[in-house]
Each structure stands twice: as C-alpha cells, then as structure tokens.
N, CA, C and O atoms as CSV, one atom per row, in Angstrom:
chain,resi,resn,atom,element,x,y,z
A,1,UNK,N,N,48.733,42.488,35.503
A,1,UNK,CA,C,48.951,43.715,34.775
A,1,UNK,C,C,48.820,43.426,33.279
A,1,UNK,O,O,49.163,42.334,32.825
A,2,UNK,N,N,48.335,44.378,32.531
A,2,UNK,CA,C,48.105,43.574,31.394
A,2,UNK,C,C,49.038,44.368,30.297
A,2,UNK,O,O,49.362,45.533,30.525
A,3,UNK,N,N,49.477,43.665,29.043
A,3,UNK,CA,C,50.484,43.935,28.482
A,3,UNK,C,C,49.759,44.554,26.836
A,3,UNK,O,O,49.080,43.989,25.980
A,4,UNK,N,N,50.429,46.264,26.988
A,4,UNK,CA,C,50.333,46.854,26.145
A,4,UNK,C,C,51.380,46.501,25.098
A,4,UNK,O,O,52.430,45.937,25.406
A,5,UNK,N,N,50.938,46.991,23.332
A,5,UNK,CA,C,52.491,46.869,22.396
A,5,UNK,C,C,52.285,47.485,21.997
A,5,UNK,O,O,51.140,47.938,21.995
A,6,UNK,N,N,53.528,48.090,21.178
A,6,UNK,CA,C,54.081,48.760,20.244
A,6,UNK,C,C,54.213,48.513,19.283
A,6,UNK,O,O,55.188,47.826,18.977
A,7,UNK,N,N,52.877,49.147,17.867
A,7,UNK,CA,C,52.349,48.421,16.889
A,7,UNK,C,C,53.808,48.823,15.823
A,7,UNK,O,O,54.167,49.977,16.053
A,8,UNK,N,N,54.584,48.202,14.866
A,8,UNK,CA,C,55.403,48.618,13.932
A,8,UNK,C,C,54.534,48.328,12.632
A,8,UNK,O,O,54.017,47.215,12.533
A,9,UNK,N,N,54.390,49.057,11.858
A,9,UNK,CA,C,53.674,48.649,10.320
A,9,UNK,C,C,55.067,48.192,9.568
A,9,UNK,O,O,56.113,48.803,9.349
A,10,UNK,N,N,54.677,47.000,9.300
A,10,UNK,CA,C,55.964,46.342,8.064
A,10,UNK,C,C,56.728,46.934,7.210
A,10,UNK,O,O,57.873,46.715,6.814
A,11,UNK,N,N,55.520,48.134,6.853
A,11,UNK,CA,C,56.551,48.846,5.678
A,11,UNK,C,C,57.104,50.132,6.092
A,11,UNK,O,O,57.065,51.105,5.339
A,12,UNK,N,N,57.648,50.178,7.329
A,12,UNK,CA,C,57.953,51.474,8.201
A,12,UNK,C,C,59.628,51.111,7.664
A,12,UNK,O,O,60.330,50.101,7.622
A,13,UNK,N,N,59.775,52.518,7.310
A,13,UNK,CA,C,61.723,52.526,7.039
A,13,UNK,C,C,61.501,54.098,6.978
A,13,UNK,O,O,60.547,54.782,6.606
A,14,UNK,N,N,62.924,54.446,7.557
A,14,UNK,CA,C,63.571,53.613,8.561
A,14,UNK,C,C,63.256,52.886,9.784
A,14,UNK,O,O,62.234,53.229,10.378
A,15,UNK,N,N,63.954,51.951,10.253
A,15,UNK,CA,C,63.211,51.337,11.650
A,15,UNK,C,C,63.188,52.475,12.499
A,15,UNK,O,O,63.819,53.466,12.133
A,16,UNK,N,N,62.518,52.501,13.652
A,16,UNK,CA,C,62.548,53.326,14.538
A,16,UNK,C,C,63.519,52.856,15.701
A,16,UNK,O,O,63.371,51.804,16.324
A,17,UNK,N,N,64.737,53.964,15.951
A,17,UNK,CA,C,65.823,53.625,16.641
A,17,UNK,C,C,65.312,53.410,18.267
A,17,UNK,O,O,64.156,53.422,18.691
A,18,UNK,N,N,65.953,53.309,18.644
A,18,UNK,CA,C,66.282,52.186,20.370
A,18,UNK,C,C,65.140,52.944,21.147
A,18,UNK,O,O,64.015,52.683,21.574
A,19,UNK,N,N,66.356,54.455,21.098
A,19,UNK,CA,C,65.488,54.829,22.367
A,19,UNK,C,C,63.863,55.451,21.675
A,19,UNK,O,O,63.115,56.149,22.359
A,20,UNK,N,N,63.571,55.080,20.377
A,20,UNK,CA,C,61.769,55.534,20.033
A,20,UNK,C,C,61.324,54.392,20.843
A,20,UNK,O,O,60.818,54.576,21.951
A,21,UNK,N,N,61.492,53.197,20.333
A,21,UNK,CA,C,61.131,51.879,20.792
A,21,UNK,C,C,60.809,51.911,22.089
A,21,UNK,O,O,59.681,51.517,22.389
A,22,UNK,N,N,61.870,52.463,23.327
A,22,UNK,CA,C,61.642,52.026,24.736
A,22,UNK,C,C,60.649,53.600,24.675
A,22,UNK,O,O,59.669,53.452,25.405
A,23,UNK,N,N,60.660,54.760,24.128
A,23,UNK,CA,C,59.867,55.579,24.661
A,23,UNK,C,C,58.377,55.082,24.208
A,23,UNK,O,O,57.414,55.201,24.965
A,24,UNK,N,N,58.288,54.568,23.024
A,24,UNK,CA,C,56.976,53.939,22.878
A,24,UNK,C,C,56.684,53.312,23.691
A,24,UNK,O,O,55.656,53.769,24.192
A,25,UNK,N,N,57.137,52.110,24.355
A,25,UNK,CA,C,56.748,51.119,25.517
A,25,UNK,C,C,56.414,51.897,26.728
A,25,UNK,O,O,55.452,51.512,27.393
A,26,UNK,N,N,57.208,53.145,27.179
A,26,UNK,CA,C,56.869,53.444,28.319
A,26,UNK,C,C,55.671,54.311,28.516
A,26,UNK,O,O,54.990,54.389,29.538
A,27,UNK,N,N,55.476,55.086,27.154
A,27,UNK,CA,C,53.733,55.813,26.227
A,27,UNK,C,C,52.623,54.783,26.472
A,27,UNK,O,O,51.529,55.172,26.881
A,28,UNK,N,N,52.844,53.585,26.257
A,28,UNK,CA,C,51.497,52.328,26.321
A,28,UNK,C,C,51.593,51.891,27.570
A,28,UNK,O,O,50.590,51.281,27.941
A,29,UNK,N,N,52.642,52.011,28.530
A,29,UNK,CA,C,52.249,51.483,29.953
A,29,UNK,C,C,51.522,53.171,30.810
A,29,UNK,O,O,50.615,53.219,31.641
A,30,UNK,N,N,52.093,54.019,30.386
A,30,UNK,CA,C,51.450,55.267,31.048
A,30,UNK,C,C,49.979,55.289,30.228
A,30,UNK,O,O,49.187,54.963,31.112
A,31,UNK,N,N,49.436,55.440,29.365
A,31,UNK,CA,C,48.224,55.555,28.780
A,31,UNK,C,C,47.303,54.259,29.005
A,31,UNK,O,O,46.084,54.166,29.144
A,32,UNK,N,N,47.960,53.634,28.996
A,32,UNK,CA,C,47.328,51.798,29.159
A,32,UNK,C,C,46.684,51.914,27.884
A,32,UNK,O,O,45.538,52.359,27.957
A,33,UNK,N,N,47.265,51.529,26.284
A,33,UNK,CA,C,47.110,51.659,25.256
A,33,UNK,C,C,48.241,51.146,24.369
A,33,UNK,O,O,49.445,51.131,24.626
A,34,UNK,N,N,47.547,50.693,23.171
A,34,UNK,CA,C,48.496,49.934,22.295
A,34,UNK,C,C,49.092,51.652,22.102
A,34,UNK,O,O,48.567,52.720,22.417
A,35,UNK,N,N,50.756,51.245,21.271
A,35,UNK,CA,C,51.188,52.375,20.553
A,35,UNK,C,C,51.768,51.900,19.500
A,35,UNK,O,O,52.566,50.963,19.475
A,36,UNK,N,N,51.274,52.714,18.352
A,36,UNK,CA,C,51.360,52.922,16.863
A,36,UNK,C,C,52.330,53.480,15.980
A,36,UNK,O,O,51.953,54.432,15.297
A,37,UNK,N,N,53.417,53.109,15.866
A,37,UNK,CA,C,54.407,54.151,14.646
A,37,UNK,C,C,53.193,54.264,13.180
A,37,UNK,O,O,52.556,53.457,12.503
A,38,UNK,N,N,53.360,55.691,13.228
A,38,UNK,CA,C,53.223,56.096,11.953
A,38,UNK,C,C,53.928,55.841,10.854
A,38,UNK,O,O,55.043,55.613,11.322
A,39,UNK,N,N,54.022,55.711,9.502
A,39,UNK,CA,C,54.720,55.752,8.292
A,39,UNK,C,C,55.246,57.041,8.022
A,39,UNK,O,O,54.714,58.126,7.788
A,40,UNK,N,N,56.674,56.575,8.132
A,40,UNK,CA,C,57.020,57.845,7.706
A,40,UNK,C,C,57.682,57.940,6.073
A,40,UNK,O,O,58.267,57.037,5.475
A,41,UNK,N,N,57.378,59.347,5.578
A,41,UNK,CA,C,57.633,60.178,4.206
A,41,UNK,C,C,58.173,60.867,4.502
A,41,UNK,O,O,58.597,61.128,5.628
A,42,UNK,N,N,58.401,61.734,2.797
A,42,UNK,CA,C,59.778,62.658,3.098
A,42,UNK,C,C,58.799,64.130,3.632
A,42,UNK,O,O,59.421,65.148,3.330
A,43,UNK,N,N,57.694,64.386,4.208
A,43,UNK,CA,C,56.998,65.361,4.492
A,43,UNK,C,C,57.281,65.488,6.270
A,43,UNK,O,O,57.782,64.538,6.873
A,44,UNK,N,N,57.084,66.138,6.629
A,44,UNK,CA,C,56.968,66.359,8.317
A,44,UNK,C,C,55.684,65.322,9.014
A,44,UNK,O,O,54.640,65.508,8.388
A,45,UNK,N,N,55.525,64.330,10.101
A,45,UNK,CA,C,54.799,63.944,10.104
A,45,UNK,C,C,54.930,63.166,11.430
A,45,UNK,O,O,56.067,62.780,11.699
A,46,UNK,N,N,53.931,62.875,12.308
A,46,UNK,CA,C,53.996,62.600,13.797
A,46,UNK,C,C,54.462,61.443,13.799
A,46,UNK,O,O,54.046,60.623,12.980
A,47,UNK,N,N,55.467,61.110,14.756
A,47,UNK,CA,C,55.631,59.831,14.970
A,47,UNK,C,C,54.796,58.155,15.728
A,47,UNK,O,O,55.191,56.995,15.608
A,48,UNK,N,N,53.958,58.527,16.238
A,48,UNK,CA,C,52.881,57.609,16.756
A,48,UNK,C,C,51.837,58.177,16.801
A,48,UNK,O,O,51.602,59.381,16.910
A,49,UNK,N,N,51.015,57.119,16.700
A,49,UNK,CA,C,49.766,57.352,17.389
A,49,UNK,C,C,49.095,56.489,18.941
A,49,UNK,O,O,49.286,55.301,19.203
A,50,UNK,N,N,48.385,57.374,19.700
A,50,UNK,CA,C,47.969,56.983,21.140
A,50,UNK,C,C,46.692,57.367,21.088
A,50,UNK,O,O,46.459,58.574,21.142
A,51,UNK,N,N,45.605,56.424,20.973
A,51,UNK,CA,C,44.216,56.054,21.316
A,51,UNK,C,C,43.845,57.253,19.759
A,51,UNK,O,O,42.885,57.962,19.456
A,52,UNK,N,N,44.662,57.067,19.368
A,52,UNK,CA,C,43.836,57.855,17.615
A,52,UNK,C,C,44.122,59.693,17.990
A,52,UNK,O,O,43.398,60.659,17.750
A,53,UNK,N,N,45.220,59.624,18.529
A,53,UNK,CA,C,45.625,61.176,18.776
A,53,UNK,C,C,47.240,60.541,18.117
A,53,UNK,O,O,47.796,59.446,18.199
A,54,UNK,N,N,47.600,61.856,17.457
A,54,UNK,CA,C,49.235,62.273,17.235
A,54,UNK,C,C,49.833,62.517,17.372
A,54,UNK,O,O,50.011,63.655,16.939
A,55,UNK,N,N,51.054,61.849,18.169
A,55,UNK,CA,C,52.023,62.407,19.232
A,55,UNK,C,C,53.038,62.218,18.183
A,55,UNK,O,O,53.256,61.406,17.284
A,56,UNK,N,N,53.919,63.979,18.958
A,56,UNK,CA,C,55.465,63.617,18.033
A,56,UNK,C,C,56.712,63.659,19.299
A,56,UNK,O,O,56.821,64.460,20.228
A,57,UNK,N,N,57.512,62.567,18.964
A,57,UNK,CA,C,58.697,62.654,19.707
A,57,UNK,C,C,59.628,63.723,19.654
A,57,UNK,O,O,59.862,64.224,18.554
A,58,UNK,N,N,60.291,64.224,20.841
A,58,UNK,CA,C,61.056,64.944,20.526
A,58,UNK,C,C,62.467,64.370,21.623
A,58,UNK,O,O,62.180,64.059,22.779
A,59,UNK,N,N,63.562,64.298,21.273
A,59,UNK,CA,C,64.704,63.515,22.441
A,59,UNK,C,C,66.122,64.146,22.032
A,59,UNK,O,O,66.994,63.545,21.405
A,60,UNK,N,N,66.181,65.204,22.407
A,60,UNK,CA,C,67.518,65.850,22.219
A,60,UNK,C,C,68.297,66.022,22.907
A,60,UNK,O,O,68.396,66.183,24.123
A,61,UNK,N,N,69.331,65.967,21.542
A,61,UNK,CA,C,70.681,65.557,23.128
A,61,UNK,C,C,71.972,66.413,23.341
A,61,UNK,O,O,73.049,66.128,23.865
A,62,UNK,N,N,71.308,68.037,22.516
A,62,UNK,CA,C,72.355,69.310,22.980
A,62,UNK,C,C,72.528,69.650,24.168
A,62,UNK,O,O,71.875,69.045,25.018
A,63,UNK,N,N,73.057,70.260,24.410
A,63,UNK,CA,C,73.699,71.097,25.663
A,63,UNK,C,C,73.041,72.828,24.941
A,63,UNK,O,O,73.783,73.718,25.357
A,64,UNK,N,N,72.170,73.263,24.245
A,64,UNK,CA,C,72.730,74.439,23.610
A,64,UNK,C,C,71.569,75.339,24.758
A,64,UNK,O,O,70.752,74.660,25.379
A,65,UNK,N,N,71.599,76.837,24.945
A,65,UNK,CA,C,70.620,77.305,25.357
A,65,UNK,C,C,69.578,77.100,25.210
A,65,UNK,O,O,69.052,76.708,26.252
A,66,UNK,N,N,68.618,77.188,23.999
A,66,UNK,CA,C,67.530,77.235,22.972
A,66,UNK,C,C,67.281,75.629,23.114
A,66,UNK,O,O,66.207,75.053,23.290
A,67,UNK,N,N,68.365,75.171,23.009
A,67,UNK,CA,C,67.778,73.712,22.395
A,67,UNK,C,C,66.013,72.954,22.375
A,67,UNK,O,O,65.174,72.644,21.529
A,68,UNK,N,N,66.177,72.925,23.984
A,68,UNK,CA,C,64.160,72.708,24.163
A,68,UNK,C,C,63.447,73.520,23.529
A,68,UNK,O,O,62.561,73.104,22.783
A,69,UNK,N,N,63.688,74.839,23.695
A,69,UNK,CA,C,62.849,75.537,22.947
A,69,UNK,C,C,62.467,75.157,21.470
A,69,UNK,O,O,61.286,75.223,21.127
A,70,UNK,N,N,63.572,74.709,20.479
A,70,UNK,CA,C,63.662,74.757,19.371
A,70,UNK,C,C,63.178,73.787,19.029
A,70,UNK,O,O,62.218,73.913,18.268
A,71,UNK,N,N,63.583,72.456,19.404
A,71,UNK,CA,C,62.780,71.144,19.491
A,71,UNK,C,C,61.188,71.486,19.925
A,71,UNK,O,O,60.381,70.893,19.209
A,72,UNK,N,N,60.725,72.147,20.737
A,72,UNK,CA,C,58.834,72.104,20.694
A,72,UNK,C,C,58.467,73.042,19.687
A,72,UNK,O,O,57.270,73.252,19.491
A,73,UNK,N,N,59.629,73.833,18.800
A,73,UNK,CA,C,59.109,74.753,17.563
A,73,UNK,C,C,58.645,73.807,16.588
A,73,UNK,O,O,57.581,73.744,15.972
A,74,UNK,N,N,60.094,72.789,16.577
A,74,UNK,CA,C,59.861,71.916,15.190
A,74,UNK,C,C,59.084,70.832,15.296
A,74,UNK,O,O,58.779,70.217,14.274
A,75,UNK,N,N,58.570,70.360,16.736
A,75,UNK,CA,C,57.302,69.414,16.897
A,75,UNK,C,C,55.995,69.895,17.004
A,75,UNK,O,O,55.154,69.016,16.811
A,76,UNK,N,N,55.504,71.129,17.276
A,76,UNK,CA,C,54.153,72.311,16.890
A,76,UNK,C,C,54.137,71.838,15.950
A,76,UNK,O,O,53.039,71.281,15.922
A,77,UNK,N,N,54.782,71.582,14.792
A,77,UNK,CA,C,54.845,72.102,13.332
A,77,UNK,C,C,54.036,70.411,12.479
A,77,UNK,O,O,53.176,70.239,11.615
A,78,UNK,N,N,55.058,69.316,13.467
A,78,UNK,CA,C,54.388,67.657,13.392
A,78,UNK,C,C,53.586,67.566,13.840
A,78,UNK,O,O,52.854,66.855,13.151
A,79,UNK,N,N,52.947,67.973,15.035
A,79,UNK,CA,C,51.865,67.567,16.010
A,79,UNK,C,C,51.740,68.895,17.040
A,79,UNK,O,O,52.587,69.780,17.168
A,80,UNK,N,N,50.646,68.806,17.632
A,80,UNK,CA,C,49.958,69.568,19.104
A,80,UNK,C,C,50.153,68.874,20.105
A,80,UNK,O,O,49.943,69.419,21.189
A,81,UNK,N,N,50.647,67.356,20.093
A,81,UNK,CA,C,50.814,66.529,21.341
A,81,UNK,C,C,52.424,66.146,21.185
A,81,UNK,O,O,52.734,65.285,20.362
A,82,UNK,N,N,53.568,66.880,22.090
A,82,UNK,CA,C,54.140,66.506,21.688
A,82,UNK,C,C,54.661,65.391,22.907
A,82,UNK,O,O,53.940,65.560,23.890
A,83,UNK,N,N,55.853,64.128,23.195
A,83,UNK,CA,C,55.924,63.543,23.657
A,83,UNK,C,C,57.919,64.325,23.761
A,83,UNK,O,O,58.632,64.364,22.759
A,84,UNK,N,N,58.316,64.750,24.944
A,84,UNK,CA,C,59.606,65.076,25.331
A,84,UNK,C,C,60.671,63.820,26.211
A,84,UNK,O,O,60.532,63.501,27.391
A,85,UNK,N,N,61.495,63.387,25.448
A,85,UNK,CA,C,62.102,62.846,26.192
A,85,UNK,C,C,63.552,62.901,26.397
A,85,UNK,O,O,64.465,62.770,25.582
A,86,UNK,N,N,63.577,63.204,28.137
A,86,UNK,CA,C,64.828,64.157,28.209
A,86,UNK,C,C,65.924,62.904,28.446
A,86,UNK,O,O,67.073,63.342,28.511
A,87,UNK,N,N,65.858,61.879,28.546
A,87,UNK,CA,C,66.791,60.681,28.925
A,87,UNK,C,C,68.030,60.806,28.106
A,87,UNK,O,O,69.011,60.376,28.713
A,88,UNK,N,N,68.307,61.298,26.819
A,88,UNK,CA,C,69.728,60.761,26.025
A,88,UNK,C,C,70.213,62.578,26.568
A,88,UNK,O,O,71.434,62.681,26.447
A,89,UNK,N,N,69.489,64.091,27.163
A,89,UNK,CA,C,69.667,64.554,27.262
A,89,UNK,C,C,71.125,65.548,28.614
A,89,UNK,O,O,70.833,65.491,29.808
A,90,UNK,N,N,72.043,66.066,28.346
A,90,UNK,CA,C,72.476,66.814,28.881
A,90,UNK,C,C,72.188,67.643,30.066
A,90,UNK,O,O,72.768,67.954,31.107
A,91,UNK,N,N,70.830,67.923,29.371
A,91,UNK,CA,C,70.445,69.410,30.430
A,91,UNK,C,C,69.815,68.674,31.884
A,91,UNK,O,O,69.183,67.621,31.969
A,92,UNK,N,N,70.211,69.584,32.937
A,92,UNK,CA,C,69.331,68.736,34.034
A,92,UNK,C,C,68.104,68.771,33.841
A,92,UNK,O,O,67.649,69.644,33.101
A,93,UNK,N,N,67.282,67.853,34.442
A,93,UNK,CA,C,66.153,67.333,34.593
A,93,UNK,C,C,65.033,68.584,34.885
A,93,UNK,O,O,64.044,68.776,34.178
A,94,UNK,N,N,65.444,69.491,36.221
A,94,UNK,CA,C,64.868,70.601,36.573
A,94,UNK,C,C,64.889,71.677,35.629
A,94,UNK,O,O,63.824,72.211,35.320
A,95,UNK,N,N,65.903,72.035,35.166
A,95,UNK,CA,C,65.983,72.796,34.049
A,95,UNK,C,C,65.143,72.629,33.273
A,95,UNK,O,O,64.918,73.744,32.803
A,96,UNK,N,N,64.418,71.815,32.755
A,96,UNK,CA,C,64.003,70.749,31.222
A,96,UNK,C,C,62.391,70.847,31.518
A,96,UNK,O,O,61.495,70.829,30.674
A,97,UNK,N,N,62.272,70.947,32.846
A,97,UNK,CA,C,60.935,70.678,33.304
A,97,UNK,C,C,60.902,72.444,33.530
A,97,UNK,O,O,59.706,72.673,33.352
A,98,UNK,N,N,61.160,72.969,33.644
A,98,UNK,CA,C,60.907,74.820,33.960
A,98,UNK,C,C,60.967,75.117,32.597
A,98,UNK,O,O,60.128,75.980,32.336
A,99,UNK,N,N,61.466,74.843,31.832
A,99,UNK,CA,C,61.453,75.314,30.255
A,99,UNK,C,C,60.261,75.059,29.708
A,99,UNK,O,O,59.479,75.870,29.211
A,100,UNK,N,N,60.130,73.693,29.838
A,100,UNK,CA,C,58.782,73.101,29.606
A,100,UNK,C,C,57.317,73.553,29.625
A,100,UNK,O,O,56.458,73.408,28.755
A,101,UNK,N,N,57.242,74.142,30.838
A,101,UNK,CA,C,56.106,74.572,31.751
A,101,UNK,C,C,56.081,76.077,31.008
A,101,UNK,O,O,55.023,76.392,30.463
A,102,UNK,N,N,57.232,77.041,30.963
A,102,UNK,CA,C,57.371,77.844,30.498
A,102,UNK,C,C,56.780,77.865,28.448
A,102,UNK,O,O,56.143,78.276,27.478
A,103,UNK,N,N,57.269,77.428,28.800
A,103,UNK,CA,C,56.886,77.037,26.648
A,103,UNK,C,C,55.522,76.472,26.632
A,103,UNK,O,O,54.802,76.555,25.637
A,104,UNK,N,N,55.132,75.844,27.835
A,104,UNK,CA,C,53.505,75.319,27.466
A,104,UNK,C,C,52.351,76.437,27.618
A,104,UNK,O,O,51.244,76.629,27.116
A,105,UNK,N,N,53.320,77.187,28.736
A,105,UNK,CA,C,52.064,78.291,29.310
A,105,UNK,C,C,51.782,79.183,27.858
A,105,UNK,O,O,50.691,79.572,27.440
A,106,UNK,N,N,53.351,79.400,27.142
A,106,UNK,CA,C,53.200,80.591,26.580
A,106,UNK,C,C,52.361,80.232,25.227
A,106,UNK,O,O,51.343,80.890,25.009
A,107,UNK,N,N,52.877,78.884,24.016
A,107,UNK,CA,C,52.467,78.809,23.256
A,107,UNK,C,C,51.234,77.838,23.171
A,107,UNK,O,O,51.321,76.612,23.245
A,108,UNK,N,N,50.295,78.417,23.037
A,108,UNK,CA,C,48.523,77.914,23.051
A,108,UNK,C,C,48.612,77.140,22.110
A,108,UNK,O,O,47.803,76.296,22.495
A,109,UNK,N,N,49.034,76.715,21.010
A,109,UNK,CA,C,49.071,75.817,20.072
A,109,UNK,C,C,48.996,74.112,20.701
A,109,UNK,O,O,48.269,73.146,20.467
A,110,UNK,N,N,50.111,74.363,21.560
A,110,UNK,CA,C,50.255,72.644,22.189
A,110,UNK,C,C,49.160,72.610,22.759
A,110,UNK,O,O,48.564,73.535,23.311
A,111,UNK,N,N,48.738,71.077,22.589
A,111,UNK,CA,C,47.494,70.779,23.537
A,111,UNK,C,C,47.942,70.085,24.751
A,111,UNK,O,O,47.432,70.345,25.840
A,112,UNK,N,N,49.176,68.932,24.567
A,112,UNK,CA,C,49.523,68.360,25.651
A,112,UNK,C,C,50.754,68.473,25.272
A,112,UNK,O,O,51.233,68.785,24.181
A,113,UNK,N,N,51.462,68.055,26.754
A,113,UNK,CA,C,53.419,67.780,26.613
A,113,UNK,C,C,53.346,66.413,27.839
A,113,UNK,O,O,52.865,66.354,28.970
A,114,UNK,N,N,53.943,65.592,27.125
A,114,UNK,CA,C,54.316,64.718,28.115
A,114,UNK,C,C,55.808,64.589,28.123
A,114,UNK,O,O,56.441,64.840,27.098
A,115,UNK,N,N,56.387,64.217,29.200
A,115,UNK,CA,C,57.789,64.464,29.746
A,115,UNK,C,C,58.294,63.263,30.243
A,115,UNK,O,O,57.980,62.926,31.385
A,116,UNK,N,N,59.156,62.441,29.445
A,116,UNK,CA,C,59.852,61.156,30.361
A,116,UNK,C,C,61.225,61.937,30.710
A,116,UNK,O,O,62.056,62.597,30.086
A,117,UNK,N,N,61.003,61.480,32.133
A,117,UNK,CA,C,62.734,62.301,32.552
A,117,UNK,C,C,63.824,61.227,32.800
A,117,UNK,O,O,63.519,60.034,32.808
A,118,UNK,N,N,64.676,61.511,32.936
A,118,UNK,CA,C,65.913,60.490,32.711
A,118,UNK,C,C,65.979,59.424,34.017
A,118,UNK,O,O,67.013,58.823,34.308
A,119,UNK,N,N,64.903,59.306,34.644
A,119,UNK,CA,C,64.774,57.945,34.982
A,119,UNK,C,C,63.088,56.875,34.507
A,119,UNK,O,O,62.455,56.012,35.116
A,120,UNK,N,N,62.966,57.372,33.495
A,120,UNK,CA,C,61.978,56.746,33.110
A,120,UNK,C,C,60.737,56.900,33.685
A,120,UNK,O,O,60.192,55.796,33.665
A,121,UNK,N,N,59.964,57.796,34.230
A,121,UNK,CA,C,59.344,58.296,34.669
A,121,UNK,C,C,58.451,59.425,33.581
A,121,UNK,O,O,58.868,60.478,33.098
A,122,UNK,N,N,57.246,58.843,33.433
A,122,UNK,CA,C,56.096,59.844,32.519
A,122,UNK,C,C,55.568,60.598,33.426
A,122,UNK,O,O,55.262,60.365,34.595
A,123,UNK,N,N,55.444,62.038,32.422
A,123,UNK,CA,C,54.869,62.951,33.635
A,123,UNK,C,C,53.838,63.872,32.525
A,123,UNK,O,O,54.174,64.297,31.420
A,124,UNK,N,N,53.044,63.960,32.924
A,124,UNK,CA,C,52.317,64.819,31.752
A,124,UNK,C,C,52.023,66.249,32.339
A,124,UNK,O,O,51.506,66.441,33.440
A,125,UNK,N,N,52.410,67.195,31.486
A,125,UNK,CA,C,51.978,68.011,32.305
A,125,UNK,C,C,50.958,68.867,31.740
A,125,UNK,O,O,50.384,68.604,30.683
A,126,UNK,N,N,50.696,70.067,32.565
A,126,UNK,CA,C,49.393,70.782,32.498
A,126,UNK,C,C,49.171,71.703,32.428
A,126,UNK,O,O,50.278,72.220,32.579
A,127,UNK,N,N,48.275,72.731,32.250
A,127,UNK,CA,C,47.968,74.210,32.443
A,127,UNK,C,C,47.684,74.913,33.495
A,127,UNK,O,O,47.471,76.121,33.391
C-alpha cells in the first residue's frame, strides 16, 4: 500500500490542530494523494489542497438546529469543495448525512461534499 502525506509549509501558524491533521491523513488515503495545508491569513481561505483543487474543512461540534447548515454557508464562502467532518460532532451520524444531501441538492454552488463520519469512514457524496 503505498504511503500518502500531509504536506505542512514551515511557515504555516497557527499549526493545524489534531483533529485537521488526522482528517488530512484520512483525505490522502481516500484520494490516494499527497495533502497540502494552505497558508493561512487574516482573509477567509481554504484549508488544503487535494490534487490542485481547494478543499475547506468544516468539523463542528454544536448540538444547535442550523448548525450544519451554517457551517456549509461559511465554507461556500472558502471553497466549493467542502470536506465535513462529523467525528468531534454531537449530532447523529444519520441526521448529518440527510442534512447534507439536503443542502447539496439545494445549493448549486458546492461542487463536492465529502463526509468523514464518526468512525472514520470517507464518503463522498453526490447528485
């Protein structure tokens, strides 16, 4: 099996916390591709890159109604690819994935959503 990484640029601050790190690793074993932190500024701006596309993380960990919703408002805004990961999350799994599907159908903006669910499991989903 051959071993993808998770590129860090030296002058990346802040570091990128735990769970970016393991969601990056589990992005380069599903794509079979190095993965890239971007530099981040004080501007809005994607957190990796995958094969020269811009994925932004999103990993929230409310309980609130809206919450998913609000999180793929404010990642539209970083990127069209966004990367969801429901693992540090509250809401069940099924829930998270019907919201999902729901928010992809409606807003045409996203191009892709990929979904790690709280057992580590990538799921990309579709139209």
């Amino acid at each position: 099996m051959a071993k993808y990484r998770v590129i860090l640029p030296t002058h990346l601050k802040p570091s990128p916390a735990r769970y970016e790190l393991t969601a990056a690793q589990l992005l380069a074993e599903y794509f079979k591709t190095d993965v890239e932190f971007i530099s981040r500024s004080n501007h809005k701006a994607p957190d990796f890159i995958i094969d020269d596309v811009k994925w932004e993380l999103k990993s929230p960990t409310g309980t609130g109604k809206r919450n998913i919703e609000r999180q793929l408002q404010t990642g539209i805004k970083q990127s069209k690819n966004i990367v969801f990961d429901a693992r540090r999350s509250k809401i069940h799994i099924a829930r998270i994935k019907n919201i999902l599907n729901y928010q992809f159908r409606l807003a045409k903006s996203i191009k892709r959503i990929v979904l790690i669910d709280k057992s580590k499991n990538v799921i990309e989903l579709t139209r």
